[in-house]
C-alpha positions, 0 to 999 in steps of 0.5 A: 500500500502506497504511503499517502503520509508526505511526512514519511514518503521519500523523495525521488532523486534528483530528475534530469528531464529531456524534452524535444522530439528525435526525427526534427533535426535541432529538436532532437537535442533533448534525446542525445543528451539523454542517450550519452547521460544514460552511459555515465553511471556515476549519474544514473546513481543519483538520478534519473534520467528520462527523455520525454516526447511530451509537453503540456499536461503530461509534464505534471506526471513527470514533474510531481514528486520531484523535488529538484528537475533540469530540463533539456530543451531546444530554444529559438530565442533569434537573438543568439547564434545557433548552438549557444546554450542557455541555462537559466532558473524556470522562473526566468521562462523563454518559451521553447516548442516543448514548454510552451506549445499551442494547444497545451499549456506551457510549464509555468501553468503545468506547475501551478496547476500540479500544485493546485491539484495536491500534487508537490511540485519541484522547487528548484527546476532549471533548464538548458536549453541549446539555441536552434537552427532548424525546428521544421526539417524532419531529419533525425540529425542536428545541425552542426552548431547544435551538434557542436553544443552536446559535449558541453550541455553534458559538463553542464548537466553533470555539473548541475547534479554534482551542486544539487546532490552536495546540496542533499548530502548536507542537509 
């Protein structure tokens, strides 16, 4: 029988969550940085690491329980080159094609409607997200800026958990 005493339940690991969709060229960012995570198993001791088609309404599952999540994205923000990456608090938001889509909600309303439906939501969520160049071709290759920002999206990742999981240690 499930615990329904929050008192007593444990709390899932640390969440690594990547969006974006594997046969849309820069999109499928998202999936490689799940792919190469899923090979350090100095990572998947201390969290979970999950690639996640999905956006909207489906986040609140994903997200519930959680109490710290970094999301992998793709972003179009026009303002830089593609292939620099963006690392940002979700209260700092920019919308992305995985966050924020057109008959959905978009990841602050998934979280505050995950809260008013009793679920506890993270309190520290964070994003990476690379810059695109191509959101439209249906190829399952990135560009080569995208692909170009991989290695360091990864240092970026392990250097997230690393700080997140020190921070669980201490306390």
């Amino acid at each position: 029988m499930e615990n329904l005493n929050p008192q007593f339940s444990q709390p899932k690991p640390l969440l690594v969550l990547c969006l974006g969709n594997e046969i849309i060229s820069d999109d499928g960012f998202g999936p490689e940085i799940a792919r190469q995570l899923a090979q350090h198993c100095d990572l998947k001791e201390q969290t979970d690491i999950i690639f996640a088609p999905v956006a909207g309404f489906h986040l609140i599952d994903l997200l519930a329980d959680r109490e710290k999540v970094l999301i992998i994205d793709t972003i179009r923000t026009g303002k830089v080159a593609p292939g620099m990456l963006h690392s940002f608090p979700a209260g700092q938001l920019t919308p992305s094609n995985n966050l924020t889509i057109s008959h959905q909600i978009s990841l602050p309303v998934a979280l505050e409607l995950g809260r008013n439906f009793g679920a506890k939501m993270p309190y520290v969520l964070d994003l990476i997200a690379v810059e695109a160049e191509d959101l439209e071709t249906i190829k399952e290759e990135l560009t080569p800026p995208v692909r170009a920002a991989v290695s360091d999206a990864i240092e970026l990742v392990k250097d997230w958990v690393s700080r997140n999981a020190m921070k669980d240690a201490k306390q």
